[in-house]
Each structure stands twice: as structure tokens, then as C-alpha cells.
PDB file as gemmi writes it, atoms N, CA and C in Angstrom:
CRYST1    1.000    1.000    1.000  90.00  90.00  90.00 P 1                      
ATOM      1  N   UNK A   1      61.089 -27.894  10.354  1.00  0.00           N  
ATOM      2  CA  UNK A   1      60.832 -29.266   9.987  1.00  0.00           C  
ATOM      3  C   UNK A   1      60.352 -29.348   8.536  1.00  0.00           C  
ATOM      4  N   UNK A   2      59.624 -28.222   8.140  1.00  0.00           N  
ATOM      5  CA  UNK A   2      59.368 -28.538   6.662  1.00  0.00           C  
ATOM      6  C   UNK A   2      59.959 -28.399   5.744  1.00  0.00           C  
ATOM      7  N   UNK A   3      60.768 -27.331   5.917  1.00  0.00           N  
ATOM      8  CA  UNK A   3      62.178 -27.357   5.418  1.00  0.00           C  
ATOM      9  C   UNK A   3      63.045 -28.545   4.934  1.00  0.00           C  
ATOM     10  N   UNK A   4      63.426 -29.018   6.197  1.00  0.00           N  
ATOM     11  CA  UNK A   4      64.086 -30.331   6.387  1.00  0.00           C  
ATOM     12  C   UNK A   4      63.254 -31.963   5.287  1.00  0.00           C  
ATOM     13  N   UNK A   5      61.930 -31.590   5.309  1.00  0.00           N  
ATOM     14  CA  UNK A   5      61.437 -32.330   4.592  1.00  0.00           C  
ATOM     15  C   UNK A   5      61.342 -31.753   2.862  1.00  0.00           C  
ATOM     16  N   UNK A   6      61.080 -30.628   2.796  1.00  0.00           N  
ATOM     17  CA  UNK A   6      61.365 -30.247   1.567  1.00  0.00           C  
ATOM     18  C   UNK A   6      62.712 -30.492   0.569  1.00  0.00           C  
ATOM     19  N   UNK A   7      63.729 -30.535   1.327  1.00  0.00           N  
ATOM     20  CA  UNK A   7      65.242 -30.438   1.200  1.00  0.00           C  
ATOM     21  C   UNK A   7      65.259 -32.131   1.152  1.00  0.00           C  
ATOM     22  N   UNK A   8      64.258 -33.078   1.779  1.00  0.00           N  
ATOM     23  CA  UNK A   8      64.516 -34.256   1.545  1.00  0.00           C  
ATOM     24  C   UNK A   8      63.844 -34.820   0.335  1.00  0.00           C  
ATOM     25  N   UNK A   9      62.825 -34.560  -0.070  1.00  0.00           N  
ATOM     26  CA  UNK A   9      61.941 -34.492  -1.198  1.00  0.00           C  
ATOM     27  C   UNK A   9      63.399 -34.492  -2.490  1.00  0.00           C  
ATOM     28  N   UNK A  10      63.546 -33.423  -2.465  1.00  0.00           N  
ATOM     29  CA  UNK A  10      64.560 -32.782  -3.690  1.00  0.00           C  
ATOM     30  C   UNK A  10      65.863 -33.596  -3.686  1.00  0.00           C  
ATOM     31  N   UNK A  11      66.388 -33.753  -2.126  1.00  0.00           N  
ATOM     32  CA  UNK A  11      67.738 -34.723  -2.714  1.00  0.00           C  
ATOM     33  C   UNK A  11      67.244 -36.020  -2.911  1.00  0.00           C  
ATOM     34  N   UNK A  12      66.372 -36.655  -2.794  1.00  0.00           N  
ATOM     35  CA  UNK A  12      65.703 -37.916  -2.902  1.00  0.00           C  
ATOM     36  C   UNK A  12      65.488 -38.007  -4.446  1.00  0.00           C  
ATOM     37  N   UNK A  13      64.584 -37.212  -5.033  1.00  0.00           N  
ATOM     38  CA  UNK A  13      64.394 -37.255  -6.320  1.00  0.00           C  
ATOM     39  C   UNK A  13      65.687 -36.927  -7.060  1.00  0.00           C  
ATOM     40  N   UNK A  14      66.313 -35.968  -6.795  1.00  0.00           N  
ATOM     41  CA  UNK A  14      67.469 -35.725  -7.604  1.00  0.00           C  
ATOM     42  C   UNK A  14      69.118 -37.228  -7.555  1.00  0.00           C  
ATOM     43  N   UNK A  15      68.694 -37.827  -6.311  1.00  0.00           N  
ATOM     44  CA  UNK A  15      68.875 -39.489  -6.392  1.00  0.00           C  
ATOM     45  C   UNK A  15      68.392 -40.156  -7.111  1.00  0.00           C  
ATOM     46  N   UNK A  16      67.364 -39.609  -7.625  1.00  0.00           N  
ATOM     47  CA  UNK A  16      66.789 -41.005  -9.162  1.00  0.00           C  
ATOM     48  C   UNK A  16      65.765 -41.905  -8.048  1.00  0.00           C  
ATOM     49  N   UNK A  17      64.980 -41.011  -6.679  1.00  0.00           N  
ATOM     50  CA  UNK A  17      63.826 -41.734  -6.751  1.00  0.00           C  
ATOM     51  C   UNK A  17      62.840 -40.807  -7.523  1.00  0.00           C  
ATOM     52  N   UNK A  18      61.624 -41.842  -7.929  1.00  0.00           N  
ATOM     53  CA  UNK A  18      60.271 -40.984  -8.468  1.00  0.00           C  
ATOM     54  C   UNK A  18      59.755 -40.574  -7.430  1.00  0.00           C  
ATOM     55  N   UNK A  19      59.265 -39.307  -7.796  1.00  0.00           N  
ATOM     56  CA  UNK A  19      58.271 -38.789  -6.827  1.00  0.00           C  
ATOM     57  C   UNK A  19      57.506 -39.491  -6.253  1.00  0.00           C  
ATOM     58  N   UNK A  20      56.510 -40.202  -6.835  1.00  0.00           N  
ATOM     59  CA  UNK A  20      55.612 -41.076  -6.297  1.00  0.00           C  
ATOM     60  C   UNK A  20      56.214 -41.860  -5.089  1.00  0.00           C  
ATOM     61  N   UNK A  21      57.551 -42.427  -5.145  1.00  0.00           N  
ATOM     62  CA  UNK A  21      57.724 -43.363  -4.181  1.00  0.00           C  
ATOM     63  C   UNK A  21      58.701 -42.580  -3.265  1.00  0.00           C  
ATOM     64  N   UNK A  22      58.841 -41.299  -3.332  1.00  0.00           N  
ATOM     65  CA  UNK A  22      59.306 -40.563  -2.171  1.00  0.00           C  
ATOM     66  C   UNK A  22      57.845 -40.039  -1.256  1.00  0.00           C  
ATOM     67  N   UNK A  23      56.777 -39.536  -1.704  1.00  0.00           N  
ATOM     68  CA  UNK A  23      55.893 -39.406  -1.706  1.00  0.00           C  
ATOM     69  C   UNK A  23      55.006 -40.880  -0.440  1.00  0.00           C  
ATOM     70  N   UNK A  24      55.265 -41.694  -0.970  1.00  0.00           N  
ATOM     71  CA  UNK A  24      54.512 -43.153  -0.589  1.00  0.00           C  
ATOM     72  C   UNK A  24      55.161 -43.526   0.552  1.00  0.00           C  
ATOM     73  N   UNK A  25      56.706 -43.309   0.458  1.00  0.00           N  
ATOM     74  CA  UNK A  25      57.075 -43.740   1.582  1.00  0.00           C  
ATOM     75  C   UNK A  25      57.397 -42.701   2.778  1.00  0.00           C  
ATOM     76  N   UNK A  26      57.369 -41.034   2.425  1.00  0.00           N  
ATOM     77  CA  UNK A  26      56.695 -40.313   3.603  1.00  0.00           C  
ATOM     78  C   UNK A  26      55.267 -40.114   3.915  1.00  0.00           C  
ATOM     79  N   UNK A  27      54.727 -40.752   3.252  1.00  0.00           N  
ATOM     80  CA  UNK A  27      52.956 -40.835   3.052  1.00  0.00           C  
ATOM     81  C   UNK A  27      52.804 -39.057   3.583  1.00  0.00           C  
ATOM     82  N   UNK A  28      52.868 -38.482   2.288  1.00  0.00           N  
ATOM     83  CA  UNK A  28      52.910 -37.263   2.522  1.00  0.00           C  
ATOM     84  C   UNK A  28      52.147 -36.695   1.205  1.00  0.00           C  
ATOM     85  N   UNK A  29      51.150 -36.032   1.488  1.00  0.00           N  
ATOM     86  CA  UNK A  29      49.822 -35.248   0.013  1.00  0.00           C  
ATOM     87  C   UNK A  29      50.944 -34.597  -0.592  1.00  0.00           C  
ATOM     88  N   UNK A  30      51.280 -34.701  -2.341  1.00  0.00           N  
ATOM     89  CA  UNK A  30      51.809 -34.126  -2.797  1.00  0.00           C  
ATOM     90  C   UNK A  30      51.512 -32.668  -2.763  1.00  0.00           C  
ATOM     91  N   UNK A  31      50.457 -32.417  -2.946  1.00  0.00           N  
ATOM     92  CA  UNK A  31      49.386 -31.091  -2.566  1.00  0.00           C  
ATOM     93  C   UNK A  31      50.060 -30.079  -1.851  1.00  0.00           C  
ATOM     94  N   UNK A  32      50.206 -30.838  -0.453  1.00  0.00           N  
ATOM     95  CA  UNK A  32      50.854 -29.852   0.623  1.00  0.00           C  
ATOM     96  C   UNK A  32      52.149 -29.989   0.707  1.00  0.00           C  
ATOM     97  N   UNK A  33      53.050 -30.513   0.238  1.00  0.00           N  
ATOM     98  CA  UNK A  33      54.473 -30.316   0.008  1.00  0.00           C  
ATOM     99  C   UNK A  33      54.490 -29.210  -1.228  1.00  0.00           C  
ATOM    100  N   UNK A  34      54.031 -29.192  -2.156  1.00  0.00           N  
ATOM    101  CA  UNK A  34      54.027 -28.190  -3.565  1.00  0.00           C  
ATOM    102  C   UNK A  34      53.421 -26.867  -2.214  1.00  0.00           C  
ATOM    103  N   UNK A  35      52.533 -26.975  -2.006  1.00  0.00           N  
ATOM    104  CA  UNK A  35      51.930 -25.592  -1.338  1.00  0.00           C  
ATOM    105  C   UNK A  35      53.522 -25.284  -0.373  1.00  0.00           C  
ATOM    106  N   UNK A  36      53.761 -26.140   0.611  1.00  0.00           N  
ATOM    107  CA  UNK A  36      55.384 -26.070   1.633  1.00  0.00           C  
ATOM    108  C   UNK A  36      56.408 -24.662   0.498  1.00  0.00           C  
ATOM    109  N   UNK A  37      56.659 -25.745  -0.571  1.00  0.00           N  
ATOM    110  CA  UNK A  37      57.549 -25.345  -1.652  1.00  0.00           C  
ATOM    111  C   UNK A  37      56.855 -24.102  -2.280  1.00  0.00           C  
ATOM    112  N   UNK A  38      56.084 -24.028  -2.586  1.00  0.00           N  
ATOM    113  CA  UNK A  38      55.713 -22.179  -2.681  1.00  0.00           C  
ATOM    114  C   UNK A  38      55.783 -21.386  -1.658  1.00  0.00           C  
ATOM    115  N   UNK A  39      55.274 -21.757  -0.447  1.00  0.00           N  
ATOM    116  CA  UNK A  39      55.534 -20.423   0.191  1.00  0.00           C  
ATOM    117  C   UNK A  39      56.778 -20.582   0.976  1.00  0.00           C  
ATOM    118  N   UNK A  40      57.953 -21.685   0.531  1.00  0.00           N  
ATOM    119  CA  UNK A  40      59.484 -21.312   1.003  1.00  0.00           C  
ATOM    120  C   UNK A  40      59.795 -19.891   0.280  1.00  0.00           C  
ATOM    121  N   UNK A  41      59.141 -20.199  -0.865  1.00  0.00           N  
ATOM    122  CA  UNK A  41      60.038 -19.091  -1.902  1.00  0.00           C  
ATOM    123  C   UNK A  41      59.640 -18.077  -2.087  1.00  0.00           C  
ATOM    124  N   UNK A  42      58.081 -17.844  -1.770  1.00  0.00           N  
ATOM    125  CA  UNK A  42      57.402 -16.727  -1.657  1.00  0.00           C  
ATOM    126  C   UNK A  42      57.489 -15.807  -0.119  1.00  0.00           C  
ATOM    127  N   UNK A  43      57.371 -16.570   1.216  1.00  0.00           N  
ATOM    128  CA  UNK A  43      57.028 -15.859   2.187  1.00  0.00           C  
ATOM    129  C   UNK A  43      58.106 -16.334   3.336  1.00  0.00           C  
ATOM    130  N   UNK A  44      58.509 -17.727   3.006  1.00  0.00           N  
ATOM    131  CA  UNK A  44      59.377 -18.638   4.381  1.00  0.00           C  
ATOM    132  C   UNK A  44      57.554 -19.728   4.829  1.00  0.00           C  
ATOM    133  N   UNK A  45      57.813 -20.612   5.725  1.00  0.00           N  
ATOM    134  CA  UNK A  45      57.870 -20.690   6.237  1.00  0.00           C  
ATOM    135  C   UNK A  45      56.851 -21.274   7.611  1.00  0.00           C  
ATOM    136  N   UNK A  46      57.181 -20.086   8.025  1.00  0.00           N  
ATOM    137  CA  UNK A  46      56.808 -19.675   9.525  1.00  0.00           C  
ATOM    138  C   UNK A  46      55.488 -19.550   9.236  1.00  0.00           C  
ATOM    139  N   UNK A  47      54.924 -20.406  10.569  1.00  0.00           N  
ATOM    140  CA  UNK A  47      53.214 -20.779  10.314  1.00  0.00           C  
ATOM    141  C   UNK A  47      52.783 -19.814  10.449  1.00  0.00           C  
ATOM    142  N   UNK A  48      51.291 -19.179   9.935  1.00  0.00           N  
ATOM    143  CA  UNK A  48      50.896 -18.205  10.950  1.00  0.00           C  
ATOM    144  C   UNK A  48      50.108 -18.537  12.213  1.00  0.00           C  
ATOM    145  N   UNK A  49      49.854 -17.298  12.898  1.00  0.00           N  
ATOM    146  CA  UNK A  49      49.545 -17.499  14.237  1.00  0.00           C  
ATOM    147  C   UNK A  49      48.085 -18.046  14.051  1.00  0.00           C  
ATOM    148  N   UNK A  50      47.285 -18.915  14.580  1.00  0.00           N  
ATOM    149  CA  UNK A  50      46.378 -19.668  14.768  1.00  0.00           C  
ATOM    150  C   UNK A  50      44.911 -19.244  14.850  1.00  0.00           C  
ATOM    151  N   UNK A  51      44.094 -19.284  14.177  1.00  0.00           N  
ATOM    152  CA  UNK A  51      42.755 -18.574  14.493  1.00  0.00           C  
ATOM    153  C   UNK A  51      42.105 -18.276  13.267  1.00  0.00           C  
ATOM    154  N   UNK A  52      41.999 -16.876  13.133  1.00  0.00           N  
ATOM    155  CA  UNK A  52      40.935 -15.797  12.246  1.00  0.00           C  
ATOM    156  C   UNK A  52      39.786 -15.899  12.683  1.00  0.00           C  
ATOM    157  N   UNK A  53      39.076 -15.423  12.094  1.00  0.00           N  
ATOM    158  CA  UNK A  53      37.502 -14.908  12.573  1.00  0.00           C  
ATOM    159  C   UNK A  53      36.525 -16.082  11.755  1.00  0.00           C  
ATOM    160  N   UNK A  54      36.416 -17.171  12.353  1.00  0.00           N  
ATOM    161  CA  UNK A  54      34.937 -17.674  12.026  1.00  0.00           C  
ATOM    162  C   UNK A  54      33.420 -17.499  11.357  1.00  0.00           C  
ATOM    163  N   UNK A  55      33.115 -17.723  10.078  1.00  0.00           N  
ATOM    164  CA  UNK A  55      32.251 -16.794  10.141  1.00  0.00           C  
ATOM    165  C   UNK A  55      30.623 -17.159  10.577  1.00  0.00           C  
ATOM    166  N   UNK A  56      31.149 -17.527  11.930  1.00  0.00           N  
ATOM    167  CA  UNK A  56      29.640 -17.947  12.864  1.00  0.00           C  
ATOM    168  C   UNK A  56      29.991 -17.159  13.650  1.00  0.00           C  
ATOM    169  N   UNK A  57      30.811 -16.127  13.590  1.00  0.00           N  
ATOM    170  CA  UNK A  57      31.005 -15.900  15.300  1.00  0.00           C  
ATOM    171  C   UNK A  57      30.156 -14.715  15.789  1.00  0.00           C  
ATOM    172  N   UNK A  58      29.442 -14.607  16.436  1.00  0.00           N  
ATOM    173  CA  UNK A  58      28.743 -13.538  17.269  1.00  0.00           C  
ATOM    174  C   UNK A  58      29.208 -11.867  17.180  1.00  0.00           C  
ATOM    175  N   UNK A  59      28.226 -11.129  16.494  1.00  0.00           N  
ATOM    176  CA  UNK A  59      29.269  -9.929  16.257  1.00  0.00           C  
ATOM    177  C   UNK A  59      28.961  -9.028  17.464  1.00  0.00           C  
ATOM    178  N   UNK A  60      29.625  -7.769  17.553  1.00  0.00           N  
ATOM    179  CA  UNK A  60      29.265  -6.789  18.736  1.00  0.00           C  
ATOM    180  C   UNK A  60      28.083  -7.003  18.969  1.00  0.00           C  
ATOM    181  N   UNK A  61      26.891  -6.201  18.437  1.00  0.00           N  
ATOM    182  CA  UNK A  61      25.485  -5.520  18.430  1.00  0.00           C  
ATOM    183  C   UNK A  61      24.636  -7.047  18.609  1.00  0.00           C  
ATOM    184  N   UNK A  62      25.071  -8.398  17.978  1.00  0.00           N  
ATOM    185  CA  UNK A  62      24.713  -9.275  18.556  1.00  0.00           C  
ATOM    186  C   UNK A  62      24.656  -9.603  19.921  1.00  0.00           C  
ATOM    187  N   UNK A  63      25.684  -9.517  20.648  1.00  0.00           N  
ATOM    188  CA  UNK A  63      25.806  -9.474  21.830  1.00  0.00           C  
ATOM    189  C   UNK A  63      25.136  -8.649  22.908  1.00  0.00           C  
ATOM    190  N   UNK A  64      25.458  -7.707  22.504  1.00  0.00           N  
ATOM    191  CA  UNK A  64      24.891  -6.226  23.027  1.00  0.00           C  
ATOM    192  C   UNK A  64      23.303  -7.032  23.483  1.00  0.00           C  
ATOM    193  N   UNK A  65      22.258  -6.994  21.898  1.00  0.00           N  
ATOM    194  CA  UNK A  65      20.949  -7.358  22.274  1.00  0.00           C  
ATOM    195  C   UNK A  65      21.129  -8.711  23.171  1.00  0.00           C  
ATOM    196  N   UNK A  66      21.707  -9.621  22.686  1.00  0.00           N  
ATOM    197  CA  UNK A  66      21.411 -10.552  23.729  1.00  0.00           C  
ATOM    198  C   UNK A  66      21.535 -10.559  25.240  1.00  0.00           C  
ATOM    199  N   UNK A  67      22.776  -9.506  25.538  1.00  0.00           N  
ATOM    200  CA  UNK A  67      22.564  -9.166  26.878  1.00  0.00           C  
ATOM    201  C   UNK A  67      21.963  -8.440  28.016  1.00  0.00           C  
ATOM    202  N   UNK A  68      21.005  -7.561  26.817  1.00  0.00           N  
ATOM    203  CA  UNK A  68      19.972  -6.765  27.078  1.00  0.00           C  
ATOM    204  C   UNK A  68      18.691  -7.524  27.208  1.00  0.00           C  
ATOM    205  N   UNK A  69      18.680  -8.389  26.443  1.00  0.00           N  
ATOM    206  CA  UNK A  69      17.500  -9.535  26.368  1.00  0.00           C  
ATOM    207  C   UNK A  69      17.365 -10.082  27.571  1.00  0.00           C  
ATOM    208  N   UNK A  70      19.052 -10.463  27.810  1.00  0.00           N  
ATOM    209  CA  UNK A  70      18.803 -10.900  29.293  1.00  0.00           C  
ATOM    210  C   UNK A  70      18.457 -10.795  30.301  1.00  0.00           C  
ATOM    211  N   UNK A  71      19.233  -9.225  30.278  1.00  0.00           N  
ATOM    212  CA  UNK A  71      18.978  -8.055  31.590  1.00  0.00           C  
ATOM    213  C   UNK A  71      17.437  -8.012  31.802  1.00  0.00           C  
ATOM    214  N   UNK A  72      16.511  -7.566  30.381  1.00  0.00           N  
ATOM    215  CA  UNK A  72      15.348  -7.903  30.827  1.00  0.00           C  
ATOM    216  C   UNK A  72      14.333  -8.737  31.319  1.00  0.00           C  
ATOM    217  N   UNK A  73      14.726  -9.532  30.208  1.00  0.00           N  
ATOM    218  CA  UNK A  73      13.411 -10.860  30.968  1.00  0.00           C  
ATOM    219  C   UNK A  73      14.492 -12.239  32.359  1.00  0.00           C  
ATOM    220  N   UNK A  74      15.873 -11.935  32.248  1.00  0.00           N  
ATOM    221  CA  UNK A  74      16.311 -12.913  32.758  1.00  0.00           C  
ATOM    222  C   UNK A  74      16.238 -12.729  33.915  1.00  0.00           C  
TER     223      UNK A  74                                                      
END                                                                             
């Protein structure tokens, strides 16, 4: 799909609309279409898979004590 929108961007403008009003009327952040358009050409694409590591998230040895904490007084 972003593709498909990228590819519409370009024949749109290369029609003699301005950016701005290709832009306005997909109400679309120029921002993240330019970012789309770099990583067509750099990587594709393809989202990556969803997540990474938070950096609130609870590490091993965190856990560990807390479940020891538990074991004891809980």
C-alpha cells in the first residue's frame, strides 16, 4: 500500500500537481511519505515486526528479587 501511494505522490506531481495539494488532499505528513521514499530505496518496504524492548521493562535479576521477595514475606 505504500508503495501504491508513493507511486501516486510522483505521478500526481509529475501531472503538474504541487506537492502541497497532493499532500492536502491525501492529508498525508510530508515527513512520513519522504521517510516511505527512503527506505523504498534503501531497504523496501516491509514493516518491521512489532515491539523492541521498552526501556521500562523489568530486567532478569529484577525479577528474580522480586520473586524471592515474594516467596519470603508473601
Amino acid at each position: 500500500m505504500k508503495e501504491a501511494i508513493i507511486a501516486l505522490i510522483d505521478d500526481a506531481v509529475a501531472g503538474g500537481w504541487t506537492v502541497s495539494r497532493v499532500f492536502g488532499l491525501l492529508e498525508l505528513d510530508r515527513v512520513r511519505a519522504w521517510r516511505w521514499k527512503q527506505r523504498a530505496h534503501r531497504s523496501g518496504l516491509v514493516d518491521a515486526k512489532p515491539g523492541g524492548r521498552p526501556i521500562n521493562t523489568i530486567l532478569g535479576w529484577e525479577e528474580e528479587a522480586i520473586l524471592q521477595l515474594f516467596d519470603e514475606w508473601g
